[in-house]
C-alpha positions in Angstrom: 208.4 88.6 27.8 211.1 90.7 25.3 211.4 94.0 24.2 211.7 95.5 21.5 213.8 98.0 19.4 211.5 100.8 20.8 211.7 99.5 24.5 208.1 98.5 24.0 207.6 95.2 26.8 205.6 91.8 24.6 204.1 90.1 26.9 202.2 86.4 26.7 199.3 85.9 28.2 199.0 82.5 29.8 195.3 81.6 29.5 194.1 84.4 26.9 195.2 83.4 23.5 197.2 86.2 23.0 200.5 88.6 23.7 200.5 92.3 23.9 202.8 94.9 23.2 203.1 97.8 26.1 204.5 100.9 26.4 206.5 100.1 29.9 206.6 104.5 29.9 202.7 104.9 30.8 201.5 101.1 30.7 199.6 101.4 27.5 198.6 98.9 25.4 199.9 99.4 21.7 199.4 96.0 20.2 197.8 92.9 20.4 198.6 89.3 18.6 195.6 86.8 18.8 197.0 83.0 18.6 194.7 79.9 18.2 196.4 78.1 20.9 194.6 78.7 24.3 198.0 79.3 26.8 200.6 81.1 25.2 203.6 80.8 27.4 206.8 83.1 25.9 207.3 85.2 23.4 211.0 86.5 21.9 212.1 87.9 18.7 214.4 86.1 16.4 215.4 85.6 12.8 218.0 87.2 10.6 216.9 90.8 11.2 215.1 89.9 14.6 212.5 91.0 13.1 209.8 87.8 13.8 208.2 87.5 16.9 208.0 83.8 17.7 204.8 82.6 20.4 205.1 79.2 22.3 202.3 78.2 23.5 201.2 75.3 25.9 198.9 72.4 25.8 195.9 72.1 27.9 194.8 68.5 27.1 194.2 66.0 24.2 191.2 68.1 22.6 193.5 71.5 22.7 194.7 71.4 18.3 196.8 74.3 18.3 198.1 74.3 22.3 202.2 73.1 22.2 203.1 74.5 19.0 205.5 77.4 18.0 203.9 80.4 16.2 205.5 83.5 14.5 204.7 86.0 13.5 206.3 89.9 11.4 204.7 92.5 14.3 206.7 95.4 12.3 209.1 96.5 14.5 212.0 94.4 15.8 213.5 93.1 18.6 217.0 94.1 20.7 220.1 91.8 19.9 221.1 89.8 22.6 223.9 91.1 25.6 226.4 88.5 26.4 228.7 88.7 29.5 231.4 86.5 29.9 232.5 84.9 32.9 235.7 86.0 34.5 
């Protein structure tokens, strides 16, 4: 899961070939990103201007062509930088 600049929550959906874009507010779905690879696994938004979602997905067996790759893909909006907290 991520979120992005508008606190919407992406979520991959393990088993459904896809990941969905919620408004976390009223639970509405606003988006939906079909990938050809059966179990997409995580989802998280990167690039120079965060603005490209990328999709990992997981293979389910030898006859699975697109499961274990990395997709991406421009949703049009884009994603929160990254908090870090050092350690004290």
């Amino acid at each position: 899961m991520c979120i992005d600049e508008d606190d919407h929550l992406w979520v991959a959906f393990y088993g459904a070939s896809k990941v969905g874009c919620f408004d976390p507010e009223t639970g509405q779905q606003l988006a939906e990103i079909e990938v050809p690879a059966q179990n997409t696994t995580s989802c998280a938004f990167g690039g120079e201007d965060l603005e490209t979602l990328y999709i990992t997905s997981a293979r389910a067996d030898e006859n699975d062509k697109w499961g274990g790759n990395l997709f991406e893909v421009k949703p049009g909006v884009r994603g929160n930088k990254a908090d870090f907290f050092k350690d004290t």
